[in-house]
BAPA-531298 format. One record per residue (C-alpha): x, y, z; residue in three letters. Coordinates in steps of 0.1 Angstrom, whole numbers, padded with zeros to 4 digits, always signed. Example, Ala and Ser with C-alpha at 12.3 -4.5 7.8 and 13.67 -1.06 7.14 Angstrom:
! residues 2
+0123-0045+0078ALA +0137-0011+0071SER 
This chain:
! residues 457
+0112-0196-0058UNK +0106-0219-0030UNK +0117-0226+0008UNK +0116-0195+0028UNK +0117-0162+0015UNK +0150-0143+0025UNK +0156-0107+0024UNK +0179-0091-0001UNK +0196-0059+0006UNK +0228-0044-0012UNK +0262-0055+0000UNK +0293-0038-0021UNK +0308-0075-0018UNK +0277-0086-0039UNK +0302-0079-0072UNK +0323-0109-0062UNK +0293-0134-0070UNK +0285-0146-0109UNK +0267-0127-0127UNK +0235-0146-0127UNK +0230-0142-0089UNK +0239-0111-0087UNK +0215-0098-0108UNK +0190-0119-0093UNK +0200-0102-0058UNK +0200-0069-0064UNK +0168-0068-0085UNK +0148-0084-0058UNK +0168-0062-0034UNK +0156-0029-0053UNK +0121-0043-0057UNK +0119-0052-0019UNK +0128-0019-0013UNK +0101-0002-0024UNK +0073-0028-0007UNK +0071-0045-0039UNK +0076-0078-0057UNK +0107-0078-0085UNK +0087-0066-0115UNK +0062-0040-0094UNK +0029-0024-0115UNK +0038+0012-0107UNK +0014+0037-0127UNK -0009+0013-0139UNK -0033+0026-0163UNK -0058-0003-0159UNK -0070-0002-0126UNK -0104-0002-0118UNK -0111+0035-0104UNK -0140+0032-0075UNK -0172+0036-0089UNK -0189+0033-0052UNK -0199+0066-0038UNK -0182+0076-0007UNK -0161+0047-0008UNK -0125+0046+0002UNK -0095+0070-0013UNK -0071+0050+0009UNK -0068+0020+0031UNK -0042+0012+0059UNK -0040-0025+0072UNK -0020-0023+0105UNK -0009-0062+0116UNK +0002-0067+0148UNK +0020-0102+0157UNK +0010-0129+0183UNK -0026-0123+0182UNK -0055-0099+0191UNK -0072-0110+0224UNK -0108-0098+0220UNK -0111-0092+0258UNK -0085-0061+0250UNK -0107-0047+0228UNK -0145-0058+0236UNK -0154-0033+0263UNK -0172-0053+0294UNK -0202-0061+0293UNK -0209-0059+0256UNK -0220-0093+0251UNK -0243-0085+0220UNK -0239-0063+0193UNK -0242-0023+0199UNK -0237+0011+0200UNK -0203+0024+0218UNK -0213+0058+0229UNK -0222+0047+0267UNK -0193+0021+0266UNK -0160+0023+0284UNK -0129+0012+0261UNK -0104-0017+0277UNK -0076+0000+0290UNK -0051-0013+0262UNK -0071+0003+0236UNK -0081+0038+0257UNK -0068+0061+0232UNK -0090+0054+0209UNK -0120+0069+0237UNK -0124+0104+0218UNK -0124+0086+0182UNK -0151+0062+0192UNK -0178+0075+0167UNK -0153+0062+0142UNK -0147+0029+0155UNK -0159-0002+0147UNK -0150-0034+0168UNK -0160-0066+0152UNK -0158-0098+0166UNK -0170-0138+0155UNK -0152-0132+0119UNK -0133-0167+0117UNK -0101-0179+0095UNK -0096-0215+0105UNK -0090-0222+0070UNK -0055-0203+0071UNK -0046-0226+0100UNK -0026-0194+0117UNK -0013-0212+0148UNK +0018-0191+0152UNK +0009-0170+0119UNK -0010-0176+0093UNK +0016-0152+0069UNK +0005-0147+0033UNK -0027-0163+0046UNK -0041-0136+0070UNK -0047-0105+0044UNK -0050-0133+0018UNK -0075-0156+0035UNK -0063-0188+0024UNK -0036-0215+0044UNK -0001-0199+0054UNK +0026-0215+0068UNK +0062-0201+0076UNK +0085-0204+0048UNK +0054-0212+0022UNK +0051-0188-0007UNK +0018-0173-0008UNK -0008-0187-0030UNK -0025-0160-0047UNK -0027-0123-0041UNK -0033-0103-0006UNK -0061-0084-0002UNK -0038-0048+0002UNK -0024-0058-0032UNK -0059-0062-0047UNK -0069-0029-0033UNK -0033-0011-0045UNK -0053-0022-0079UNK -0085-0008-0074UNK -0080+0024-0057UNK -0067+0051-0087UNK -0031+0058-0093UNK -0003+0068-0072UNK +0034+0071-0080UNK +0038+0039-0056UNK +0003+0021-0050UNK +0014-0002-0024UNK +0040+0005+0006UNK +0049-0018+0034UNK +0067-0014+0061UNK +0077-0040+0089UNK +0088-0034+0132UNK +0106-0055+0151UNK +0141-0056+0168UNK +0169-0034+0162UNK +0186-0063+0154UNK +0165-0078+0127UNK +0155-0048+0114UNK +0195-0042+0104UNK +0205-0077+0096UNK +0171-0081+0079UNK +0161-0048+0063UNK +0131-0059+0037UNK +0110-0093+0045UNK +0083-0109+0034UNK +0054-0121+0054UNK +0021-0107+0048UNK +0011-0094+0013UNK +0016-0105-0021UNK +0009-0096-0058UNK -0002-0132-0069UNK +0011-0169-0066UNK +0045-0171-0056UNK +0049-0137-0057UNK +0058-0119-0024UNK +0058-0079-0015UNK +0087-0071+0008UNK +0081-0044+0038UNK +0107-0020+0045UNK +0123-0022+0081UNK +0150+0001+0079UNK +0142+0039+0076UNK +0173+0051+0061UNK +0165+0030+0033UNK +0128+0037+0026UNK +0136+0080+0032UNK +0167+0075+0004UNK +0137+0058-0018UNK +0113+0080-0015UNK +0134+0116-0006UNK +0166+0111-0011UNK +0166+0131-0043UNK +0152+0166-0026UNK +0180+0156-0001UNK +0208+0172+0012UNK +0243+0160+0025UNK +0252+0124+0026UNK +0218+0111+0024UNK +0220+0130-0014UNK +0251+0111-0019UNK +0242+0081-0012UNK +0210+0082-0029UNK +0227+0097-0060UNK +0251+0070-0060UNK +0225+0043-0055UNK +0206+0055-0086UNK +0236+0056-0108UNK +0245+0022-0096UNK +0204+0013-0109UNK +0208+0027-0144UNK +0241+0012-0155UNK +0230-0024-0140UNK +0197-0020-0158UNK +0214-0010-0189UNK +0236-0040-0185UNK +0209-0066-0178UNK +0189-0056-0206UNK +0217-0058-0231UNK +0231-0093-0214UNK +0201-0110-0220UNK +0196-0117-0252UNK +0222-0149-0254UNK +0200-0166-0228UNK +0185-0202-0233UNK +0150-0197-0239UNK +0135-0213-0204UNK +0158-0183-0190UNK +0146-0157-0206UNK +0116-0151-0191UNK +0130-0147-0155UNK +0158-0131-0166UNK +0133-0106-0181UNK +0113-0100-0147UNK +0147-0088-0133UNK +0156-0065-0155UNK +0118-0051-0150UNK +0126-0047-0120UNK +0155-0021-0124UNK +0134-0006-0147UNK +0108+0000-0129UNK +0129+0013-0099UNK +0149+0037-0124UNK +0111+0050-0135UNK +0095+0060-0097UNK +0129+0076-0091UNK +0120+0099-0120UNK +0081+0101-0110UNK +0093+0109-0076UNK +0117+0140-0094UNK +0090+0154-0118UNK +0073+0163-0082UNK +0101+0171-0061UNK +0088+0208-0054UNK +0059+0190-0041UNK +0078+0162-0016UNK +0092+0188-0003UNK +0064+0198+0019UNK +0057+0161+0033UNK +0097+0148+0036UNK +0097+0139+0075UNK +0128+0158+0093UNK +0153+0134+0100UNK +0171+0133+0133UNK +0192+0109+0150UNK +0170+0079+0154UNK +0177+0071+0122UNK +0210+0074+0127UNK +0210+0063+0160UNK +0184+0050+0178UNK +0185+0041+0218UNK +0153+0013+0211UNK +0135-0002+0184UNK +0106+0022+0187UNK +0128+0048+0179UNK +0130+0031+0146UNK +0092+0019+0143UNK +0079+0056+0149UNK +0101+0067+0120UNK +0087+0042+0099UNK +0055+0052+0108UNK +0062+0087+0103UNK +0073+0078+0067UNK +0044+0058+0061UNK +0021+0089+0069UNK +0038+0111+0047UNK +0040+0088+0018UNK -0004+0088+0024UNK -0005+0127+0030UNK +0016+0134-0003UNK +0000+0112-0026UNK +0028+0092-0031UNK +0008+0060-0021UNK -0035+0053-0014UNK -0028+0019+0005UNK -0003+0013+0035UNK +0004-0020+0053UNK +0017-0019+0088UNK +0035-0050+0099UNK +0042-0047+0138UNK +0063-0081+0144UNK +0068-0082+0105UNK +0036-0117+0107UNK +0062-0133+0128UNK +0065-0148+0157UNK +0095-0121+0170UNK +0089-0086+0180UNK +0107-0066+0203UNK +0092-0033+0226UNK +0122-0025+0246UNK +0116+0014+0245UNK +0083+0002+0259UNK +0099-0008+0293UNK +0085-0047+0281UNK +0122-0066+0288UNK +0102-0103+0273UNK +0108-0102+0235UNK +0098-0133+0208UNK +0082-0162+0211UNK +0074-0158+0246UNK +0053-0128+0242UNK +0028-0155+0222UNK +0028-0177+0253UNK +0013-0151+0278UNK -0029-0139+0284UNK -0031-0107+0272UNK -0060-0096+0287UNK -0054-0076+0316UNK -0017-0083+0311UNK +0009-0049+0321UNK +0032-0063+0288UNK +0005-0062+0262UNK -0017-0029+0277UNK +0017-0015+0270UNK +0017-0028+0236UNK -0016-0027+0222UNK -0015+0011+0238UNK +0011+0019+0219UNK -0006+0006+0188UNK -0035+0030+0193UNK -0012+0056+0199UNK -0005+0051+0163UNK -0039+0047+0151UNK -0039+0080+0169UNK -0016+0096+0152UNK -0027+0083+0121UNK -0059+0099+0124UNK -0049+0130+0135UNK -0024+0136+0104UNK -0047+0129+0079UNK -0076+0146+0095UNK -0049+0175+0092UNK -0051+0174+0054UNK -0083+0190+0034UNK -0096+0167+0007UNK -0131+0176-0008UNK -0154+0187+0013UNK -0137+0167+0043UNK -0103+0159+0049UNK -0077+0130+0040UNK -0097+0113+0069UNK -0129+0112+0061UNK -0121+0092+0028UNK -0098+0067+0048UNK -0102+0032+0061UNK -0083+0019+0087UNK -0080-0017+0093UNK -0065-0032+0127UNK -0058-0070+0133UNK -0034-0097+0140UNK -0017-0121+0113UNK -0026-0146+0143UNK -0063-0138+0147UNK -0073-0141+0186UNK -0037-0155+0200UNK -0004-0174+0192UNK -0014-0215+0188UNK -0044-0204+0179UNK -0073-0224+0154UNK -0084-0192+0140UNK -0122-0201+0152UNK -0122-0157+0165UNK -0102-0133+0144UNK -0112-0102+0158UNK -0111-0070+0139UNK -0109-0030+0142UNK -0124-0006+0118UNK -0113+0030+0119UNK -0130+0056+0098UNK -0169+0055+0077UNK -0159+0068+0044UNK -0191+0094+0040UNK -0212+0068+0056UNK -0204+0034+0041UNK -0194+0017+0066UNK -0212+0016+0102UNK -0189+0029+0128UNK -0194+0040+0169UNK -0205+0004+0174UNK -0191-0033+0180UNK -0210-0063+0163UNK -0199-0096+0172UNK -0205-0116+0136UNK -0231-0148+0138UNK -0231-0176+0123UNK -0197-0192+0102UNK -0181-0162+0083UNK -0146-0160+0074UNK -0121-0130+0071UNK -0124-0133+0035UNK -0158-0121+0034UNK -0146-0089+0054UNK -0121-0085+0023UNK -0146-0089-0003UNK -0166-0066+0015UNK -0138-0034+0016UNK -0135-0041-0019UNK -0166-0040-0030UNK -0165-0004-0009UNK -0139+0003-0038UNK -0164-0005-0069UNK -0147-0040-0076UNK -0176-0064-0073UNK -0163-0094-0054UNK -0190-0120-0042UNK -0162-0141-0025UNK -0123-0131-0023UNK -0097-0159-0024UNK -0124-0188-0016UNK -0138-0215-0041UNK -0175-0221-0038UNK -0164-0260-0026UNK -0140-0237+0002UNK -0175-0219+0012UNK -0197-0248+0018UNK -0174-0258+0044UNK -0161-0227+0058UNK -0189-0200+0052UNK -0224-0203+0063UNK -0232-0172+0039UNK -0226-0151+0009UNK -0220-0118-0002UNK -0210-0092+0017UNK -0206-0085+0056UNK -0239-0062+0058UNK -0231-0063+0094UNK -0206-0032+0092UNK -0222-0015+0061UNK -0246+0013+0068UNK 
């Protein structure tokens, strides 16, 4: 594919279009639905299983649009690395006060190499150049992880906030995380959608009917791609095959997700009417969140990618009381700014509640928590027309020790966002000197090598 990446979502009219595109549609519509590219790994039996000790179980990348000022996040006076126990937190990231011991602020990280202006997209989790409407150029570093980490029924789930609006006219996007070159992983937007996906078989009511009748609709087009294909020019075949992968693979989670419906049943989130209804978009972008929790706390998924403005340039907080919406929130200060305290607060209200659920859950000796890594940033490092020269970062959780936490460091020298990534996955047992940068990339771009002892304990 080229040009722009659209979203693809059922439409009954869909059966008046040939053949060809409809299949094409509808198998990149199933795969988007499930945060994944058309022909998804699910249940991989090659991953690499960590090997480090106390490493990661699960990782959560949370993107917020339009950039990360570090002014709303370095508390005052810290102008040299430290400890954060006798610090204050800036008001936009206050909640995090009582989970401090777990926090890690990290600025001087760079990523002028993605050139993220008003987003660097594919490039900010991938660490290479982005650009709207550019296909990314090789894998993201959630994707990588999805890999590494062991096996779930789904290994990767995104989901994406933004307006009402776009969220219904465009229900799966893709912005920020990829499987490889060219290849694009969508995030969900609409809730209705992702619950049918993941619960509409323990279900009751319509949502049962609908799901039911979505997952007949999957098996007879499956069984009619695969038997349609064979007459196909050779150059076709191939692509044509991906597709009909794709309904394949969406036919086999919705049977992994059956053989442990007893199980579901304890983490399905209650639906009410904002998903039905909702009055603003956060209505709509705390459900998501709420699915995105349960799909960590039931094992359905080990890595979770969070994108708040879906790496756009939109983004709507209406329930907020913020009335500016878009582009324009890019063009403002944020530091000390009543639209974005309200925003970033309600980020870390999320963090929050992150925590709090899977500190809820015993794993080990611990809980889910103690075994999770939380990663906050901006697809737009420090701010909208930005060179990238500060992408400022926030780590949430130690892993047994791992990584350093209670503390901000602020990163000398030249060292880009890829060495952070290389770092989180060496955390995981995958031995990565450099992620997504040739050595001919480093000389220019990173004044060191290996990985970023500055948050490892």
């Amino acid at each position: 594919m080229t040009g722009k990446w659209k979203s693809v979502r059922f439409d009954p009219d869909i059966v008046m279009m040939t053949r060809r595109k409809t299949l094409q549609s509808l198998a990149a519509g199933f795969g988007a639905s499930l945060g994944s590219t058309v022909l998804p790994s699910f249940g991989n039996g090659n991953k690499l299983i960590s090997s480090a000790s106390g490493g990661p179980k699960r990782v959560i990348f949370f993107m917020q649009n339009q950039g990360f000022e570090p002014g709303t996040c370095i508390p005052d006076g810290m102008g040299h690395s430290g400890s954060l126990a006798k610090a204050k937190l800036p008001e936009p990231i206050s909640a995090l006060e009582p989970f401090k011991d777990r926090l890690h602020i990290i600025s001087g990280l760079h990523g002028i190499h993605t050139s993220p202006s008003h987003s660097a997209f594919f490039g900010a989790l991938g660490g290479y150049r982005g650009s709207d409407g550019v296909p990314p150029s090789a894998s993201t570093i959630d994707y990588e992880l999805s890999k590494a980490l062991p096996d779930t029924l789904l290994p990767h789930l995104c989901i994406g906030m933004d307006s009402l609006e776009n969220m219904k006219t465009k229900p799966t996007v893709a912005n920020l995380s990829a499987s490889g070159a060219g290849q694009p992983i969508f995030m969900h937007s609409n809730p209705n959608h992702l619950y049918q996906t993941l619960y509409g078989g323990i279900s009751k009511g319509e949502i049962r009917k609908q799901h039911e009748a979505r997952s007949g609709m999957l098996e007879r087009i499956g069984q009619l791609a695969a038997a349609k294909g064979g007459a196909l020019p050779l150059s076709d075949k191939q692509r044509y095959g991906e597709f009909v992968g794709g309904f394949e693979d969406m036919n086999g989670l919705r049977e992994r997700l059956g053989k442990v419906s007893d199980h579901l049943r304890n983490f399905a989130p209650k639906v009410d009417a904002r998903y039905s209804s909702p009055e603003f978009e956060t209505d709509w972008h705390d459900v998501l969140l709420d699915l995105g929790i349960s799909s960590l706390k039931s094992g359905i998924t080990n890595v979770l990618t969070i994108g708040s403005g879906r790496g756009e340039i939109f983004g709507s907080w209406k329930g907020l009381g913020v009335e500016k919406q878009g582009h324009n929130l890019g063009h403002m200060t944020q530091k000390d700014n009543p639209i974005w305290i309200k925003i970033r607060q309600y980020n870390s209200r999320m963090l929050v509640k992150i925590m709090e659920e899977l500190e809820s859950v015993p794993e080990g000796s611990g809980t889910m928590m103690d075994n999770t890594l939380i990663v906050y940033t901006s697809n737009n490092a420090d701010k909208q027309h930005t060179n990238g020269a500060n992408w400022p970062v926030m780590l949430l959780g130690n892993c047994d020790g791992i990584f350093k936490s209670g503390c901000f460091t602020h990163v000398e020298g030249k060292r880009p966002i890829n060495t952070l990534y290389s770092t989180i996955l060496g955390s995981v047992g995958v031995s990565c000197d450099r992620f997504n940068m040739s050595e001919k990339m480093a000389k220019k771009f990173d004044s060191g090598s290996g990985p970023l002892k500055e948050i490892l304990a």
